[in-house]
Structure formats: structure tokens, C-alpha cells
Biopython code that builds the backbone (N, CA, C, O; Angstrom):
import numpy as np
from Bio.PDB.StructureBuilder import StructureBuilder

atoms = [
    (1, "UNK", "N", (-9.511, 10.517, 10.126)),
    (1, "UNK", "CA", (-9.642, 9.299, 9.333)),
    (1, "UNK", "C", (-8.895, 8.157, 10.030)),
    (1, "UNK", "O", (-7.828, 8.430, 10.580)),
    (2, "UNK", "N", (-9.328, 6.989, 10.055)),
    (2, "UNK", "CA", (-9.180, 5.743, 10.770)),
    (2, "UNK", "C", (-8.554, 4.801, 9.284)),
    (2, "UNK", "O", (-8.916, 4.526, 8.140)),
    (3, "UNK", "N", (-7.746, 4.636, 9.936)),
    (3, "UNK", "CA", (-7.048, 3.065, 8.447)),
    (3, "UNK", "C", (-6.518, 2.017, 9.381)),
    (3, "UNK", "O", (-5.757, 2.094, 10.346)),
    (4, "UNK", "N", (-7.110, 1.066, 8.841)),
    (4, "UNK", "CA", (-6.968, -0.542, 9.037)),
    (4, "UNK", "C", (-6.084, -1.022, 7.973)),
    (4, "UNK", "O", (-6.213, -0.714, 6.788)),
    (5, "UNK", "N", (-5.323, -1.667, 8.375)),
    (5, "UNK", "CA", (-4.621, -2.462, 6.746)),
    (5, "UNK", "C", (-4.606, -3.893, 7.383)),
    (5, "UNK", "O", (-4.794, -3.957, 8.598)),
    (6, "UNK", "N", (-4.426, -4.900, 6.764)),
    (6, "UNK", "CA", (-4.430, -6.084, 6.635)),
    (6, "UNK", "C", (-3.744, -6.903, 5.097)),
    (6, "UNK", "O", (-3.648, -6.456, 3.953)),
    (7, "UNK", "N", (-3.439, -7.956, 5.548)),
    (7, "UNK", "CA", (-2.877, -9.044, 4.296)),
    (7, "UNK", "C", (-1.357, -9.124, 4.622)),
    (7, "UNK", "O", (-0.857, -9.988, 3.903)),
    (8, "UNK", "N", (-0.386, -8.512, 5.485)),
    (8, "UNK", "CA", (0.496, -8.916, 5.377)),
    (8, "UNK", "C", (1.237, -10.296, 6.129)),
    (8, "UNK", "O", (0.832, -10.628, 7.243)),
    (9, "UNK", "N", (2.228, -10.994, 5.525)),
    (9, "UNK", "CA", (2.894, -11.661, 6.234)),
    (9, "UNK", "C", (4.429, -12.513, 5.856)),
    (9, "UNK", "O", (5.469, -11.861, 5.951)),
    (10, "UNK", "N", (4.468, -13.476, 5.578)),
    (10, "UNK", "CA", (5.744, -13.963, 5.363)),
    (10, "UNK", "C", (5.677, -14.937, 3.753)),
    (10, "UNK", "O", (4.757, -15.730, 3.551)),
    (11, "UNK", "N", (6.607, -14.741, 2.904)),
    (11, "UNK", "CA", (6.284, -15.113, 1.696)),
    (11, "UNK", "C", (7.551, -15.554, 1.183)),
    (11, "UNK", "O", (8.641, -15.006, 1.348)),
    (12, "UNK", "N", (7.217, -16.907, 0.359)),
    (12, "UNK", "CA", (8.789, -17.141, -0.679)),
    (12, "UNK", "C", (8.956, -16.114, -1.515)),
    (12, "UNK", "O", (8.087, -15.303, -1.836)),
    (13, "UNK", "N", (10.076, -16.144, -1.871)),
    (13, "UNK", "CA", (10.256, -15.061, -3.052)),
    (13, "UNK", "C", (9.591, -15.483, -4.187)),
    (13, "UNK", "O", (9.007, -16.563, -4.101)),
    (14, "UNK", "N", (9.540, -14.787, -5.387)),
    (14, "UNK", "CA", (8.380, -15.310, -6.114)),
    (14, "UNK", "C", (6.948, -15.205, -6.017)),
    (14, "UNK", "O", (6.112, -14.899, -6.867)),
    (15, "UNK", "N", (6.845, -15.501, -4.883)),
    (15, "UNK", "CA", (5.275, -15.549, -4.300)),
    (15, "UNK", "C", (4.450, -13.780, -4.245)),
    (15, "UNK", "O", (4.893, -12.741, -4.736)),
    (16, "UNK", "N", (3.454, -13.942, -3.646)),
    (16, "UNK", "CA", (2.174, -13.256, -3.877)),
    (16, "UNK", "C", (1.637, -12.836, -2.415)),
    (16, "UNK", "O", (1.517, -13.726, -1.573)),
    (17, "UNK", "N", (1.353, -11.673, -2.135)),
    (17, "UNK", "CA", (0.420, -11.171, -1.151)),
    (17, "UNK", "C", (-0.463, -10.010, -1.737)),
    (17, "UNK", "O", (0.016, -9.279, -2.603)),
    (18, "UNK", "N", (-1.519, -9.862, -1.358)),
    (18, "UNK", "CA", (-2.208, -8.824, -1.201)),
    (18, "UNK", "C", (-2.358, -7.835, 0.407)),
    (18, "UNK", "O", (-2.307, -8.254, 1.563)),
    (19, "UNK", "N", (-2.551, -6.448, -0.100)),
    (19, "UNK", "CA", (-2.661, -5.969, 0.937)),
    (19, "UNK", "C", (-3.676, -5.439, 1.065)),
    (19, "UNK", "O", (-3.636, -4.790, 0.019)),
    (20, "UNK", "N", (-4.730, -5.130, 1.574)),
    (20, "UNK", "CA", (-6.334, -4.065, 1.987)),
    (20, "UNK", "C", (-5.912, -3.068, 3.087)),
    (20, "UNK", "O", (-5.330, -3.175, 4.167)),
    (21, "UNK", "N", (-6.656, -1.650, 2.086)),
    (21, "UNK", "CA", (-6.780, -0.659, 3.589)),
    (21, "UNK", "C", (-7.805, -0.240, 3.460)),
    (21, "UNK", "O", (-8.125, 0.277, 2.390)),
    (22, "UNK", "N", (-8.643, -0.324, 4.487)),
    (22, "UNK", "CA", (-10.203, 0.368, 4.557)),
    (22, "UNK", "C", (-9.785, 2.102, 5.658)),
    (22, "UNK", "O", (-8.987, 2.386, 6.552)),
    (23, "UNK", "N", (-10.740, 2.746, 4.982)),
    (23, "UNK", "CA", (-10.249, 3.949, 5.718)),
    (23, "UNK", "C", (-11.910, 4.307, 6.324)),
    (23, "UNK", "O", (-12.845, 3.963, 5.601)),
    (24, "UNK", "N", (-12.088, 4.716, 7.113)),
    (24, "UNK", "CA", (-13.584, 5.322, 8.006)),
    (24, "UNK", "C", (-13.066, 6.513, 8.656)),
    (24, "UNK", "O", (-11.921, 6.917, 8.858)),
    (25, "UNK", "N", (-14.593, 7.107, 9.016)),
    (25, "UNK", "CA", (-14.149, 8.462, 9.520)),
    (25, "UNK", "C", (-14.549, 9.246, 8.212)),
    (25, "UNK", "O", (-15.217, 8.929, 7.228)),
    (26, "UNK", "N", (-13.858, 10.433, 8.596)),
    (26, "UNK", "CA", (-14.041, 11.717, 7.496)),
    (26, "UNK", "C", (-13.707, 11.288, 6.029)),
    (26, "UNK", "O", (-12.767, 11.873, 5.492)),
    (27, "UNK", "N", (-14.470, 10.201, 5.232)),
    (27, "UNK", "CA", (-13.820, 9.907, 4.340)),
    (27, "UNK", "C", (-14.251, 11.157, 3.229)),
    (27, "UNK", "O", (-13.752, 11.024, 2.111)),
    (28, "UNK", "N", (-14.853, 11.974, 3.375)),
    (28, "UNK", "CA", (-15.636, 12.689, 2.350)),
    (28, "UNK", "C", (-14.300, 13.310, 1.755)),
    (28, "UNK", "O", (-14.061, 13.234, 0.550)),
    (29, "UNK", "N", (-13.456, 13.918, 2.636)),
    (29, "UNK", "CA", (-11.890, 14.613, 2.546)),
    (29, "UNK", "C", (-10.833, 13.545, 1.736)),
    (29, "UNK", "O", (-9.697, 13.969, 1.524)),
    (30, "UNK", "N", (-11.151, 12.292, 1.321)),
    (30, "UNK", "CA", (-10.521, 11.857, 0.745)),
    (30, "UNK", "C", (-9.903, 11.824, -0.599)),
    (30, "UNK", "O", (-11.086, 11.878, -0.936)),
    (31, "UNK", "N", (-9.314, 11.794, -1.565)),
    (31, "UNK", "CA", (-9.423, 11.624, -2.626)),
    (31, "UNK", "C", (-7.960, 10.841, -3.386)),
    (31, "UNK", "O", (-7.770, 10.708, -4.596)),
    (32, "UNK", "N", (-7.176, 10.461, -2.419)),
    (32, "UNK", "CA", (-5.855, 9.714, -2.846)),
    (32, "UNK", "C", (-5.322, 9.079, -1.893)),
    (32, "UNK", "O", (-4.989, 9.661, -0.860)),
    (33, "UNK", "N", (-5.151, 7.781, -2.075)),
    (33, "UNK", "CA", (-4.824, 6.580, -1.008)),
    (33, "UNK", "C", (-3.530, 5.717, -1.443)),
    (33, "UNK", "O", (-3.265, 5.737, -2.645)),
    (34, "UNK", "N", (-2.854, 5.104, -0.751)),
    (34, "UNK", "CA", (-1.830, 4.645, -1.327)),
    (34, "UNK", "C", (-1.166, 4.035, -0.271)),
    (34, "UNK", "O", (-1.728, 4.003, 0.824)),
    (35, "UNK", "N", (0.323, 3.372, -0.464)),
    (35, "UNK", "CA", (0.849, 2.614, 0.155)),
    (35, "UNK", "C", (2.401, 3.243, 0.316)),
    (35, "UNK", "O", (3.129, 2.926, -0.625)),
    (36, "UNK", "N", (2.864, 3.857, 1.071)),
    (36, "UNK", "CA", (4.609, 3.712, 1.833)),
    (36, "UNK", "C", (5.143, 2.568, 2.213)),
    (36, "UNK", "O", (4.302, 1.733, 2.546)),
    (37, "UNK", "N", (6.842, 2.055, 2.319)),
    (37, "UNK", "CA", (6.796, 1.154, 2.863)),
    (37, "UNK", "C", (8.393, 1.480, 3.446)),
    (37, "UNK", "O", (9.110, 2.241, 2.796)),
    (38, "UNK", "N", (8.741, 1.035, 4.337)),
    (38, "UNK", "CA", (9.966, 1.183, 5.473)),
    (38, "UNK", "C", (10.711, -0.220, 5.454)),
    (38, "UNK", "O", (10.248, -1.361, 5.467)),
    (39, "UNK", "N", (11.713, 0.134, 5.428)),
    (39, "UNK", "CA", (12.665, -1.326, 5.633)),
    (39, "UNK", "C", (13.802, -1.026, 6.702)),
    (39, "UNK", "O", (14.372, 0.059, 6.814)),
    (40, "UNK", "N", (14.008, -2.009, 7.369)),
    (40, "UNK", "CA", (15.162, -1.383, 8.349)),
    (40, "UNK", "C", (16.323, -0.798, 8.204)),
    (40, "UNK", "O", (17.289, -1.270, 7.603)),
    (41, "UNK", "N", (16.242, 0.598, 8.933)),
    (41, "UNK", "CA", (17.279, 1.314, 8.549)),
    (41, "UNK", "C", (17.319, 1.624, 6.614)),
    (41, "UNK", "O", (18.169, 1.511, 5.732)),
    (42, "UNK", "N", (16.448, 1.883, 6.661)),
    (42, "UNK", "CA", (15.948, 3.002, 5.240)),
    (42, "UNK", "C", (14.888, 3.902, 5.597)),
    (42, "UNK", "O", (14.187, 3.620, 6.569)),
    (43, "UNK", "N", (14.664, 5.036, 4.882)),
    (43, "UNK", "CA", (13.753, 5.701, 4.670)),
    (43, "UNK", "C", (12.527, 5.333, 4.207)),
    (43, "UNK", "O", (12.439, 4.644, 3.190)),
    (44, "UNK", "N", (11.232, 5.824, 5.023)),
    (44, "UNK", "CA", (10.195, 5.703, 4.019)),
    (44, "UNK", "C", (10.085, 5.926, 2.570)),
    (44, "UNK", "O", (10.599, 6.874, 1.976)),
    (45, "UNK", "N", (9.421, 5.043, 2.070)),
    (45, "UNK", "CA", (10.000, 5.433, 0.116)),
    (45, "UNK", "C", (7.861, 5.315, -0.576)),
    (45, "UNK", "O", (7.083, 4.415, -0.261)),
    (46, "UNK", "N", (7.688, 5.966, -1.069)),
    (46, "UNK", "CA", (6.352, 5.405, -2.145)),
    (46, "UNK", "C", (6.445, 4.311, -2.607)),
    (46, "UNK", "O", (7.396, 3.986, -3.317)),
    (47, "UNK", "N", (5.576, 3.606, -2.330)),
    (47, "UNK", "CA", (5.229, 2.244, -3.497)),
    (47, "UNK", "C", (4.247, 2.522, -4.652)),
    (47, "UNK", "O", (4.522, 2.341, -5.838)),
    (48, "UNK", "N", (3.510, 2.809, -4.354)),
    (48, "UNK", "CA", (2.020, 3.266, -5.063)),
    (48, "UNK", "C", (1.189, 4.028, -4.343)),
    (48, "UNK", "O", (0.998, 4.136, -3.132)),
    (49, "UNK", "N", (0.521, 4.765, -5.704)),
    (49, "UNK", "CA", (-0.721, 5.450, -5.167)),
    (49, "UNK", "C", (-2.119, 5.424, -6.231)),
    (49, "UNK", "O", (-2.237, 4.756, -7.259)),
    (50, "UNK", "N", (-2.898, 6.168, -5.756)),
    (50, "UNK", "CA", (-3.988, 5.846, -6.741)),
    (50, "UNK", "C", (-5.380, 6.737, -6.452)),
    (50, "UNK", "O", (-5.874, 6.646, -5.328)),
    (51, "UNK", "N", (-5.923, 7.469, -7.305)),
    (51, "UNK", "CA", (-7.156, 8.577, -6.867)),
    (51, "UNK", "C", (-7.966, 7.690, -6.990)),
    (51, "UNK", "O", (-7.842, 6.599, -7.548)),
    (52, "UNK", "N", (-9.413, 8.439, -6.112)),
    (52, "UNK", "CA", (-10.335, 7.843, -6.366)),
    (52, "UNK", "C", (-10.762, 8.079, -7.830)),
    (52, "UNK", "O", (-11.693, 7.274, -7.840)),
    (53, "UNK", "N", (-10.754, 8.616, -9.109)),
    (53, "UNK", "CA", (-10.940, 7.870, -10.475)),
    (53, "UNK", "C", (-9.871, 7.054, -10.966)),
    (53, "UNK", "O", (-9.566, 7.154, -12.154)),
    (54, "UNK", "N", (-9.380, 6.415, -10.362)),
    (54, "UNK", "CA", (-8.736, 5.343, -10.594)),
    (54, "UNK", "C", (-7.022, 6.037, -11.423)),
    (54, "UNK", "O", (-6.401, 5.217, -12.100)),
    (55, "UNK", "N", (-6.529, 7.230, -11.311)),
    (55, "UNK", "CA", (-5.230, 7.675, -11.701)),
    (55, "UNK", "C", (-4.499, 6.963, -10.973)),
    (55, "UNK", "O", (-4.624, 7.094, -9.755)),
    (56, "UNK", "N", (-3.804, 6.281, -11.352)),
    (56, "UNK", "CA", (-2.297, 5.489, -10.351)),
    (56, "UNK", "C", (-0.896, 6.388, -10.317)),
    (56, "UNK", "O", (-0.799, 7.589, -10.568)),
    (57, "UNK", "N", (0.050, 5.562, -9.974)),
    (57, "UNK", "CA", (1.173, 6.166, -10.102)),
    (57, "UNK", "C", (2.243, 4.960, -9.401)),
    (57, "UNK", "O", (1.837, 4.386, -8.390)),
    (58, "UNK", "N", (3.275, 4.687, -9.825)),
    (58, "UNK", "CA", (3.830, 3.612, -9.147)),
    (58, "UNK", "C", (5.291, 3.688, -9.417)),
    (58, "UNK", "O", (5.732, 3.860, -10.553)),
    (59, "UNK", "N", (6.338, 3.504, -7.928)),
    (59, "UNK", "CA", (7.553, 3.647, -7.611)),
    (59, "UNK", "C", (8.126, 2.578, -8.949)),
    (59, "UNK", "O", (7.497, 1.558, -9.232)),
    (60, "UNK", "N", (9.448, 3.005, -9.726)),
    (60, "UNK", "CA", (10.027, 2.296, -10.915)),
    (60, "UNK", "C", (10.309, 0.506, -10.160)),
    (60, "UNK", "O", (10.451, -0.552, -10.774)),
    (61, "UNK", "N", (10.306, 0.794, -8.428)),
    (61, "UNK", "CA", (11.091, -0.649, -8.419)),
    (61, "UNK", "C", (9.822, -1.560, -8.301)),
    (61, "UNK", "O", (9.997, -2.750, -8.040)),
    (62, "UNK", "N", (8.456, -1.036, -8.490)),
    (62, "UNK", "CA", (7.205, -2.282, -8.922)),
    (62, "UNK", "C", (6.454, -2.108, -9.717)),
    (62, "UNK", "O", (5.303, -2.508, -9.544)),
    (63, "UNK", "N", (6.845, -1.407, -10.959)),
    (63, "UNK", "CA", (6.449, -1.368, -11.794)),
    (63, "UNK", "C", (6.410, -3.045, -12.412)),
    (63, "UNK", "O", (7.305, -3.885, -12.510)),
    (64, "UNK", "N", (4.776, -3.082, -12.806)),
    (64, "UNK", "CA", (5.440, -4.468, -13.419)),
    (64, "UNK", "C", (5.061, -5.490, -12.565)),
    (64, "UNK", "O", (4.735, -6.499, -13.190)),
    (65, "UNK", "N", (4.992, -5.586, -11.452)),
    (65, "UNK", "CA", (4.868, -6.346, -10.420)),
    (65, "UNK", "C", (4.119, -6.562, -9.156)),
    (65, "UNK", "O", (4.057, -7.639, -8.564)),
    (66, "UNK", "N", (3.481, -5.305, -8.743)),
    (66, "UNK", "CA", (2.486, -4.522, -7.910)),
    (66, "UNK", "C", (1.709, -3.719, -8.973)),
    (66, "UNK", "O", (2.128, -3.236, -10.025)),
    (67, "UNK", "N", (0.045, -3.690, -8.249)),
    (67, "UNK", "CA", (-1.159, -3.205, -9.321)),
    (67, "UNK", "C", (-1.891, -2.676, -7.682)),
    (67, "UNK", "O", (-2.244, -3.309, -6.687)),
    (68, "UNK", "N", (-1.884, -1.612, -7.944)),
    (68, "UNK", "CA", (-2.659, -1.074, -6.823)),
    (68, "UNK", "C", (-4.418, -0.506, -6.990)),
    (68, "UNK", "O", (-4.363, 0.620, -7.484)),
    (69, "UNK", "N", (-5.330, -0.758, -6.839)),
    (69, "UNK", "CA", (-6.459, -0.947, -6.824)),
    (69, "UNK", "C", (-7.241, 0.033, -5.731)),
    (69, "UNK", "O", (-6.801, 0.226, -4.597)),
    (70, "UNK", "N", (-8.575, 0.675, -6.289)),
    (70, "UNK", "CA", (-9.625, 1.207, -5.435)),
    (70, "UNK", "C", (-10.792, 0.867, -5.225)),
    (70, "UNK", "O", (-11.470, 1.024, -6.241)),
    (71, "UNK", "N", (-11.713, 0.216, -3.832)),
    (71, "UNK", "CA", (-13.171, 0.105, -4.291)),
    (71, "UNK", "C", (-13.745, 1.420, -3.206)),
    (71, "UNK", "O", (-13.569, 1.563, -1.996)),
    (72, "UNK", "N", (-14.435, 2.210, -4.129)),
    (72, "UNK", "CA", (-14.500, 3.510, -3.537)),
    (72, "UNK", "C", (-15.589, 3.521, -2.704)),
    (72, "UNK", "O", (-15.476, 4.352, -1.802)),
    (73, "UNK", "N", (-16.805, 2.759, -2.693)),
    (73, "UNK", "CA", (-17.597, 2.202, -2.209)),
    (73, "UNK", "C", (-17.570, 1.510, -1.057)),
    (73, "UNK", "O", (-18.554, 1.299, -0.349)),
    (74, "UNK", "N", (-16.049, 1.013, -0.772)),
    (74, "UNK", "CA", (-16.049, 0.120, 0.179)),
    (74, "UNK", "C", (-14.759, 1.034, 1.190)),
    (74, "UNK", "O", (-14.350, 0.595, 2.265)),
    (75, "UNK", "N", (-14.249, 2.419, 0.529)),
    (75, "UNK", "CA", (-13.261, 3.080, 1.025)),
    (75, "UNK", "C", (-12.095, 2.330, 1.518)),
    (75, "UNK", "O", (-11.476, 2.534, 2.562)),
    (76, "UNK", "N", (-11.774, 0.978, 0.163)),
    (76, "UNK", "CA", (-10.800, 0.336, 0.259)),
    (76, "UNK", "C", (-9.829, 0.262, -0.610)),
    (76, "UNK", "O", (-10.134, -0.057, -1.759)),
    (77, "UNK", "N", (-8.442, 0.533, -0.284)),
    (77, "UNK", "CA", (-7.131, 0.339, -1.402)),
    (77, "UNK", "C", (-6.568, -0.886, -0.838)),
    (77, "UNK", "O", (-6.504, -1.348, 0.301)),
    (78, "UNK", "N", (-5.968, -1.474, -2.636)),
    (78, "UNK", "CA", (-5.943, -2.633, -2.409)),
    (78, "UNK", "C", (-4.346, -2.390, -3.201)),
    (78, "UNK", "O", (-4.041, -1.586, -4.081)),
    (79, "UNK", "N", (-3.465, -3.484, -2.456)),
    (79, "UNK", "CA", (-2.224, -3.404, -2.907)),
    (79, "UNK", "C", (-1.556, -5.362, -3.674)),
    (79, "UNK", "O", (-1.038, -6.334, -3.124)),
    (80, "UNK", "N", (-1.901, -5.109, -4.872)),
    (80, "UNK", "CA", (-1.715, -6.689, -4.887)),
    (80, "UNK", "C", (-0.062, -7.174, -5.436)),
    (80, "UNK", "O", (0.374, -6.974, -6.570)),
    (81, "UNK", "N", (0.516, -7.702, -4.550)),
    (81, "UNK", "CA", (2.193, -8.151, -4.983)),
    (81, "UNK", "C", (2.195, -9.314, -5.366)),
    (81, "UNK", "O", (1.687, -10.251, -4.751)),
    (82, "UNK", "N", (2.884, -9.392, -6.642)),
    (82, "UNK", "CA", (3.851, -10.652, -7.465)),
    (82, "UNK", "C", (5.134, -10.235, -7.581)),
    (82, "UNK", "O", (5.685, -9.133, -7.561)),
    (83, "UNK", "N", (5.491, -11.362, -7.708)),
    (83, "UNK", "CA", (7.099, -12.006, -8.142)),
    (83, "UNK", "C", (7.726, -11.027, -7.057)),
    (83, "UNK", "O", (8.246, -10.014, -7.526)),
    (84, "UNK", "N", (7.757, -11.189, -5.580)),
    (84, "UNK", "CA", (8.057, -10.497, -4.705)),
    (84, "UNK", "C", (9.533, -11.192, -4.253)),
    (84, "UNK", "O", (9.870, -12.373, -4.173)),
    (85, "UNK", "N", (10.288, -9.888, -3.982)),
    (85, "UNK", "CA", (11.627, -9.933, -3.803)),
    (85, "UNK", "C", (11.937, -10.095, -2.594)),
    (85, "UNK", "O", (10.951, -9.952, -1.872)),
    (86, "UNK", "N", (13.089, -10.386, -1.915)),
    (86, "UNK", "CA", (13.490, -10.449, -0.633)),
    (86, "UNK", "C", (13.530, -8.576, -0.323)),
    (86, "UNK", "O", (12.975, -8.005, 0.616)),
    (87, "UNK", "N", (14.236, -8.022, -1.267)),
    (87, "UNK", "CA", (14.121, -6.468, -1.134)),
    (87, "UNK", "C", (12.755, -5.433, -0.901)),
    (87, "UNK", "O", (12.698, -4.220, -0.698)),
    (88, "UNK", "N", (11.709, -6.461, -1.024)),
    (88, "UNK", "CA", (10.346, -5.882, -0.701)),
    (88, "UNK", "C", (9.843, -5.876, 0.646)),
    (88, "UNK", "O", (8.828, -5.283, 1.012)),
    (89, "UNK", "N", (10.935, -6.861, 1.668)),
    (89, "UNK", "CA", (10.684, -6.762, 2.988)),
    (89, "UNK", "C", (10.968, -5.289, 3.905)),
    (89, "UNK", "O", (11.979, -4.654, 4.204)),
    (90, "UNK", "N", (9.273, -5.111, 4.205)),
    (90, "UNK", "CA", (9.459, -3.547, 4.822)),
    (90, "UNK", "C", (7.948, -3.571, 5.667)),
    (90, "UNK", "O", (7.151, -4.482, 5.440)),
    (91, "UNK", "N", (7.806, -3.076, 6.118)),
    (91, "UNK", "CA", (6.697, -2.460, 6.871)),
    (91, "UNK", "C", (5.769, -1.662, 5.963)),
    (91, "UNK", "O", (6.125, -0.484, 5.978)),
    (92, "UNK", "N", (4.878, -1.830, 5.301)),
    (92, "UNK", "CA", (3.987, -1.336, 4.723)),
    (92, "UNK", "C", (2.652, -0.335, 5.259)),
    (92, "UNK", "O", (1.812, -0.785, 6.039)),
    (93, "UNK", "N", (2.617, 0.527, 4.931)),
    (93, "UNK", "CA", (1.610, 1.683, 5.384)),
    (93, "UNK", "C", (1.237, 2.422, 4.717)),
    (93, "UNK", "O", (1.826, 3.169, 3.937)),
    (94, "UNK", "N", (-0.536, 2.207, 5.117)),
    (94, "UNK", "CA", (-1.261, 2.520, 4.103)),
    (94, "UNK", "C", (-1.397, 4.366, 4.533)),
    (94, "UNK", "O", (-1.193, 4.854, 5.644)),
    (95, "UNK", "N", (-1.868, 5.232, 3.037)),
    (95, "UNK", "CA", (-2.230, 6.022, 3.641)),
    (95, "UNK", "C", (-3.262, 7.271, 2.988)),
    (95, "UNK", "O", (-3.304, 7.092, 1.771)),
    (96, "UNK", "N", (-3.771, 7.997, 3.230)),
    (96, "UNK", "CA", (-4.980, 8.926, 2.498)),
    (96, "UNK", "C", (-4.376, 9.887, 2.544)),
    (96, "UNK", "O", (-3.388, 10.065, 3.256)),
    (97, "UNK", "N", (-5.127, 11.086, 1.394)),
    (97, "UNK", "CA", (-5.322, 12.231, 2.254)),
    (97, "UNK", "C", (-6.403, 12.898, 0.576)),
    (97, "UNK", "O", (-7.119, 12.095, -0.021)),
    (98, "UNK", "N", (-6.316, 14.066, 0.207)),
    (98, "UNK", "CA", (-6.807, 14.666, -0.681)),
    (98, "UNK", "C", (-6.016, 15.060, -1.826)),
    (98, "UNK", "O", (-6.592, 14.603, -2.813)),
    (99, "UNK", "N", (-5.190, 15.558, -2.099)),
    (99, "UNK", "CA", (-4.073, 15.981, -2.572)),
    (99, "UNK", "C", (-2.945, 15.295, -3.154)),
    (99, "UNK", "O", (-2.462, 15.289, -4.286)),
    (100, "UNK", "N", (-2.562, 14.520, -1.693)),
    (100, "UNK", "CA", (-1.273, 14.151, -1.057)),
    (100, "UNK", "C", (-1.058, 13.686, -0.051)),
    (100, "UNK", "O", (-1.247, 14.607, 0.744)),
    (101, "UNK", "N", (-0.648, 12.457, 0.722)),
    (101, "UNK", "CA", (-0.688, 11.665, 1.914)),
    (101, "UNK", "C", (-0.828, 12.841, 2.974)),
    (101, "UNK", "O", (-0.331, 13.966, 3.023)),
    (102, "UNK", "N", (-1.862, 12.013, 3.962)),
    (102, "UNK", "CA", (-2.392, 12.928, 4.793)),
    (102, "UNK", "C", (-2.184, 12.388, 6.105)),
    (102, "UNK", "O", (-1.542, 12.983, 6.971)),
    (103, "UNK", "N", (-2.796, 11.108, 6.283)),
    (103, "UNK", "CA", (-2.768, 10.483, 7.490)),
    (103, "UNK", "C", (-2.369, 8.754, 6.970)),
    (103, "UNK", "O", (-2.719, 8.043, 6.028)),
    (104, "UNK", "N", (-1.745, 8.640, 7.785)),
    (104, "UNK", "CA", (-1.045, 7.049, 7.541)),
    (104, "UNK", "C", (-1.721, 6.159, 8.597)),
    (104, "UNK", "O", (-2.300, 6.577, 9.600)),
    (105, "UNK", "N", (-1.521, 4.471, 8.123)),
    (105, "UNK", "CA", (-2.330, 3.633, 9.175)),
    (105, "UNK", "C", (-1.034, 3.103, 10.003)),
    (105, "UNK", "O", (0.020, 3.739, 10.023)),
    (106, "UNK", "N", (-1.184, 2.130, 10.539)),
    (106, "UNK", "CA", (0.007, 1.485, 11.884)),
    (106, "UNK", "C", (0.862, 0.613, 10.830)),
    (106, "UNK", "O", (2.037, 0.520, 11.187)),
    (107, "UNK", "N", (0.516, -0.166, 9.409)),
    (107, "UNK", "CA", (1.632, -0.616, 9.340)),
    (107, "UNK", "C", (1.467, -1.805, 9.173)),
    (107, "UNK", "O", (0.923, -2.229, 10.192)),
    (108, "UNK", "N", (1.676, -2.858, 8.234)),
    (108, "UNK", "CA", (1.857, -3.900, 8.291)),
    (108, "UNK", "C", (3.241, -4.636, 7.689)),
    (108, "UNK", "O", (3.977, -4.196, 6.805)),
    (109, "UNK", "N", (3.361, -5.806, 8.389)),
    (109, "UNK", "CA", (5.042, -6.271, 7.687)),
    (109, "UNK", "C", (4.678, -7.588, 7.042)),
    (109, "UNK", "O", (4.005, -8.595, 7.263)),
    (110, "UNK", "N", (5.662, -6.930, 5.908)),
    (110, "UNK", "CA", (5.819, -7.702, 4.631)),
    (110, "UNK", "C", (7.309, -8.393, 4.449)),
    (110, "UNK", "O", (8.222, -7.730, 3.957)),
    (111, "UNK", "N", (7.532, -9.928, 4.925)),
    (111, "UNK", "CA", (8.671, -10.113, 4.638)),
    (111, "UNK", "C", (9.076, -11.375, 3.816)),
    (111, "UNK", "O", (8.595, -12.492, 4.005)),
    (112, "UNK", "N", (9.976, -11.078, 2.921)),
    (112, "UNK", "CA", (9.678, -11.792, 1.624)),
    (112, "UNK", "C", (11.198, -12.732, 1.699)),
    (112, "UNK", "O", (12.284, -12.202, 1.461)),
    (113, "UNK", "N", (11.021, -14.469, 2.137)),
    (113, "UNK", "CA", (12.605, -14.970, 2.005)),
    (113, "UNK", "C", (12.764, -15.238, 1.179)),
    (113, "UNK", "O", (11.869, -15.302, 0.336)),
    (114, "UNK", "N", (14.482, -15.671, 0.860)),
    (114, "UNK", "CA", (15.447, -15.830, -0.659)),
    (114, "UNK", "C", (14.580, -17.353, -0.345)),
    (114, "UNK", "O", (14.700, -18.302, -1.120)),
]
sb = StructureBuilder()
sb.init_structure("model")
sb.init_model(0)
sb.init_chain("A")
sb.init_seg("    ")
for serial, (resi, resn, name, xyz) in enumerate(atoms, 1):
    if name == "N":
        sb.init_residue(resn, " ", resi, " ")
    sb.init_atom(name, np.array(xyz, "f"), 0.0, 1.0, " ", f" {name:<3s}", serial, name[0])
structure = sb.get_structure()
């Protein structure tokens, strides 16, 4: 499986990004897509996830604030951020698998100033 992500970049706090991951390839093996995200010198942590019937699940620190989205049709997860914190600056990566994260994409950075 192949993942593209796109939408990230530099944001006031407060402010708004969206993120897209299209996945190609073996998508038939898919069935749960979602978003990790890395900050320097931290651990990868969950942000969200989400099946293809639309079950979510979302880390307590975006609850509220991030709505993570599927168009299954288009084998795209969509990650949409408000009222974004300086603490949300991380490297974002999208990722699939069936189960349980399977294969991750390269990564996009999300950095959010005071």
C-alpha cells in the first residue's frame, strides 16, 4: 500500500488545517486508517483513527477539536484541525492497515505558532 498525505503547514494558533491521505495499491486489505503524529524528541503518540464504517476513536488531547473523516471511494482519510495549539506541532503520519496500523506514509509537518 502506497500513502500520500498532504495539507500540512504552518498555522497561528487558533487556526485550522486539514490533512488528506489517499492510500493505492492493495487497498482491498484495508479496513482502518488513521493519523500518528511525532514531535521532537517525543514518541510517536495516536491522534485518530477511523474504520471504513465510519467507527472513530480519538487521542483525549483532540477530542473536541480534530474530526477525522473517511471517503472510502476515494481511499481517502481526512484529518480536519481547529483551535490548534502550539503543542500540536509534530510531524503527522498517515497510516492503514486492517486491524491495526499496518503501513505508515512519509509524514507531513504540522507547525502551529503561539
Amino acid at each position: 500500500v502506497q500513502l500520500q498525505a498532504s495539507g500540512g503547514g504552518l498555522v497561528q494558533a487558533g487556526g485550522s488545517l486539514r490533512l488528506s491521505c489517499v492510500a493505492s495499491g492493495s487497498i482491498f486489505s484495508i479496513n482502518y486508517m488513521g493519523w500518528h503524529r511525532q514531535a521532537p524528541g517525543k514518541q510517536r503518540e495516536l491522534v485518530a483513527s477511523i474504520t471504513r464504517s465510519g467507527n472513530t476513536n480519538y487521542a483525549d488531547f483532540v477530542k473536541g477539536r480534530f474530526t477525522i473523516s473517511i471517503d472510502n471511494a476515494k481511499n481517502t482519510v481526512y484529518l480536519q484541525m481547529s483551535s490548534l495549539k502550539p503543542e500540536d506541532t509534530a510531524v503527522y503520519y498517515c497510516f492503514v492497515g486492517l486491524m491495526g496500523p499496518r503501513d505508515w506514509g512519509k509524514g507531513t509537518q504540522v507547525t502551529v505558532s503561539s
